[in-house]
C-alpha positions in Angstrom: -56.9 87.4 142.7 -58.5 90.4 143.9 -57.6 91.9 147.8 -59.6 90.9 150.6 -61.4 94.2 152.2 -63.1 94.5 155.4 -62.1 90.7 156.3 -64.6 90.1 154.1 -64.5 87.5 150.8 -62.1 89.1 148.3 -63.2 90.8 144.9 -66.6 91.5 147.3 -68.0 94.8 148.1 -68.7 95.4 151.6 -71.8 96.6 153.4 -71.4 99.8 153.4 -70.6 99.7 149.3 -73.5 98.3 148.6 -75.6 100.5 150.2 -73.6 103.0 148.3 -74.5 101.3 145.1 -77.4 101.7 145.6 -78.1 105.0 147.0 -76.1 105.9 143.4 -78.5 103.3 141.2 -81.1 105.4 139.0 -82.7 101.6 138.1 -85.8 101.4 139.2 -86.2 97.9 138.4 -83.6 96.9 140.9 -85.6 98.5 143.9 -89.0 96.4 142.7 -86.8 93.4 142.9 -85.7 93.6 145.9 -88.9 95.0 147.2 -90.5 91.8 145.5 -87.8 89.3 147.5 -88.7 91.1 150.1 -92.0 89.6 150.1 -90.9 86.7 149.2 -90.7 85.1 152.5 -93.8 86.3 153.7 -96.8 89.4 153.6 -95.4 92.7 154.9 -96.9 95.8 155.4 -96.4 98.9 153.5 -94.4 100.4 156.0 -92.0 97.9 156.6 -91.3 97.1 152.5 -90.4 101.2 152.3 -88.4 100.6 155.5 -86.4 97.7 154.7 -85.6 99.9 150.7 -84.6 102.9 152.7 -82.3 101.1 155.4 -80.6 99.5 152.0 -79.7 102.8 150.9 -82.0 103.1 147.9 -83.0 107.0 147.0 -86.3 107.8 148.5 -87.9 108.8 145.1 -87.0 105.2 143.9 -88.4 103.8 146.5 -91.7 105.4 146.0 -92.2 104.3 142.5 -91.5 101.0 143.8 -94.1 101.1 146.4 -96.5 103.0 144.3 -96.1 100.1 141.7 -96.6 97.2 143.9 -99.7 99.0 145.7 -101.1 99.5 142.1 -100.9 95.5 141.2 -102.0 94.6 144.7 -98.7 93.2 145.8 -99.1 95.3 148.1 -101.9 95.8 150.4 -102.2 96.4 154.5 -106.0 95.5 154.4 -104.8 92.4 153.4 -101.8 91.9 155.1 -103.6 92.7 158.5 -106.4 90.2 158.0 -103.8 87.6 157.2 -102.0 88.9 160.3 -105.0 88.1 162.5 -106.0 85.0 161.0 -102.5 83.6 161.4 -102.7 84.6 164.8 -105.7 83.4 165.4 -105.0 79.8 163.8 -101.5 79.5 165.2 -100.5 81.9 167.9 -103.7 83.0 169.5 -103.3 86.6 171.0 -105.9 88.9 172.5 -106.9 91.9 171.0 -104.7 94.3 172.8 -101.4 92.3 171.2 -102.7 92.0 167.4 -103.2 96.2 168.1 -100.0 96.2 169.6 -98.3 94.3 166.9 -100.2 95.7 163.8 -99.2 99.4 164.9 -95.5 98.1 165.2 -95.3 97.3 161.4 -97.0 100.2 160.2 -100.2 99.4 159.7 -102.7 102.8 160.0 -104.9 102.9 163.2 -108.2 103.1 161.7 -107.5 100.1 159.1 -106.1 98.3 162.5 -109.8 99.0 164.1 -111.4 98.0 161.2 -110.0 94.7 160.6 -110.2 93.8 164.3 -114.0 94.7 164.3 -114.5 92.4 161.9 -113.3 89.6 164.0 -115.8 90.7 166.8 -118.7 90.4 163.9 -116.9 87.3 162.8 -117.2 85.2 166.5 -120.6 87.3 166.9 -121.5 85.5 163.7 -120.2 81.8 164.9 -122.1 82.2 168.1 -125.3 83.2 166.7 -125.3 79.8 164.7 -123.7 77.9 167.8 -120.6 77.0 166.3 -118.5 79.4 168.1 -117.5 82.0 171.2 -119.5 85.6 170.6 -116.2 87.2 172.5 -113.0 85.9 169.9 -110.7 87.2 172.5 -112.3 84.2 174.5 -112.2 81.7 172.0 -108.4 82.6 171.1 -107.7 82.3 174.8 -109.0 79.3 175.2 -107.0 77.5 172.4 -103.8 79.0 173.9 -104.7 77.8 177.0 -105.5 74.4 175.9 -102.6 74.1 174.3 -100.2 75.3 176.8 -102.0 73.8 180.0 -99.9 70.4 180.4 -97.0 72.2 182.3 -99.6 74.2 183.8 -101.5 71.3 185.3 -98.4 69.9 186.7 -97.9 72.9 189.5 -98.3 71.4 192.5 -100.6 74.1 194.1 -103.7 74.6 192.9 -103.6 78.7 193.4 -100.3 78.6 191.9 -101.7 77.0 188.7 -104.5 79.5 188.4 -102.1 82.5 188.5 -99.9 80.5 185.9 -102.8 80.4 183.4 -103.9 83.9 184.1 -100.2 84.9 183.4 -99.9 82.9 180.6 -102.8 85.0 179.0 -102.1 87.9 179.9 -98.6 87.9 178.4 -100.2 87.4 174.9 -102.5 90.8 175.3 -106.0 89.5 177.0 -107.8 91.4 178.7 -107.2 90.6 183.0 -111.6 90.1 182.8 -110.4 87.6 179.9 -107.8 85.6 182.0 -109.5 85.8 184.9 -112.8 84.3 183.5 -111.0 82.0 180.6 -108.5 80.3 183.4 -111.3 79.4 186.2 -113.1 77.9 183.3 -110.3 76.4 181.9 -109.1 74.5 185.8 -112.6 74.1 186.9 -113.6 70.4 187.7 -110.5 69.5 187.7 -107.8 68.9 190.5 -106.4 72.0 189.4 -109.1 73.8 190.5 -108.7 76.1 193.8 -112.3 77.1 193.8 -113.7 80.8 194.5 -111.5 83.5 195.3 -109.7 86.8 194.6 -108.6 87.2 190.8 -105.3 86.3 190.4 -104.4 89.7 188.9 -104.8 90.9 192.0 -102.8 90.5 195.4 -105.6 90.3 197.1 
C-alpha cells in the first residue's frame, strides 16, 4: 500500500506534483490534450485556453505550440467564439451591449474583434427591422426578452413607482444603457396596472 501524502488518496500525487510534472514534461502532446478537454465543455477564448495551460504548470514554449496548433485547425478561433458568445447571450441570457463588451474583454478577447462582432449585431437587428421582423436597436429587443421573462415578480410590487424602478434596475444590472431601461420599462408596464404614468426616469432621484 503506498503512504497517504497531503491527506490526500495514497499512491497519488498532489497538486503541487502535478504541476511539477508538468512544468518538467517535454510532450507536447500532453498540453494539446488537455488544451483539447479544455474545450471540451464548452468554446473558450484564446486567452483563457493559454491561461488555464500556464496556471497547470506547463512550460510556456509548450504551450505555444499547443495554441499555435489548435489556432491552425480552427479549434481555436475568438471570431468565433465571440459570435457564439453573443448569440448565446442573446438567445438565453439577454445582456446589453455594455455587459457582452464587459464580458468579452474579461476572457481575452482583442478590442477591435470585440467591436467588430458587436457591430454586426447592430447590422444584424438593423437588418430584421428593415424587413419588419425585428427591433433596429438589439440592445432593445434583448431587453425586452429579459424583461418579459423576469416581469412576474416584478408585476407583483405593490407600488406602481416601485415596479418601474424594479425593471429599470433589473436592466440595468445586465449592461443597458439607462436611455434603454428607461424607454424599454415604461413600455414594458404601460397599459397595465403596473403602470405609474409620466414622470422622472427612475435612474434618477428626481
Amino acid at each position: 500500500m503506498g503512504e497517504e501524502r497531503g491527506g490526500g488518496r495514497p499512491g497519488r500525487p498532489t497538486p503541487a506534483e502535478r504541476r511539477e510534472q508538468r512544468a518538467a514534461s517535454e510532450d507536447p502532446a500532453g498540453v494539446l490534450d488537455t488544451a483539447a478537454r479544455f474545450l471540451e465543455a464548452r468554446p473558450r477564448s484564446e486567452a483563457e485556453v493559454r491561461e488555464k495551460l500556464i496556471r497547470l504548470g506547463y512550460r510556456p514554449a509548450l504551450v505555444d505550440d499547443a495554441v499555435a496548433r489548435l489556432l491552425a485547425v480552427g479549434y481555436l478561433d475568438d471570431a468565433a467564439f465571440a459570435r457564439a458568445w453573443v448569440g448565446s447571450r442573446d438567445r438565453a441570457r439577454p445582456r446589453g451591449e455594455q455587459a457582452l463588451r464587459r464580458e468579452l474583454g474579461q476572457r481575452g478577447v482583442d478590442r477591435a474583434l470585440v467591436d467588430e462582432v458587436l457591430g454586426e449585431r447592430r447590422d444584424e437587428a438593423a437588418g430584421h427591422a428593415d424587413d419588419g421582423s425585428g427591433s433596429a436597436d438589439p440592445d432593445a429587443a434583448a431587453a425586452e426578452r429579459l424583461l418579459a421573462r423576469r416581469i412576474g415578480p416584478i408585476l407583483r410590487e405593490s407600488d406602481p413607482r416601485r415596479r418601474l424602478q424594479r425593471a429599470y434596475a433589473l436592466l440595468a444590472r445586465n449592461g443597458f444603457a439607462p436611455d434603454v431601461c428607461s424607454a424599454v420599462a415604461r413600455r414594458a408596464l404601460a397599459g397595465t396596472a403596473a403602470w405609474p404614468g409620466p414622470g422622472p426616469d427612475p435612474g434618477t432621484d428626481g
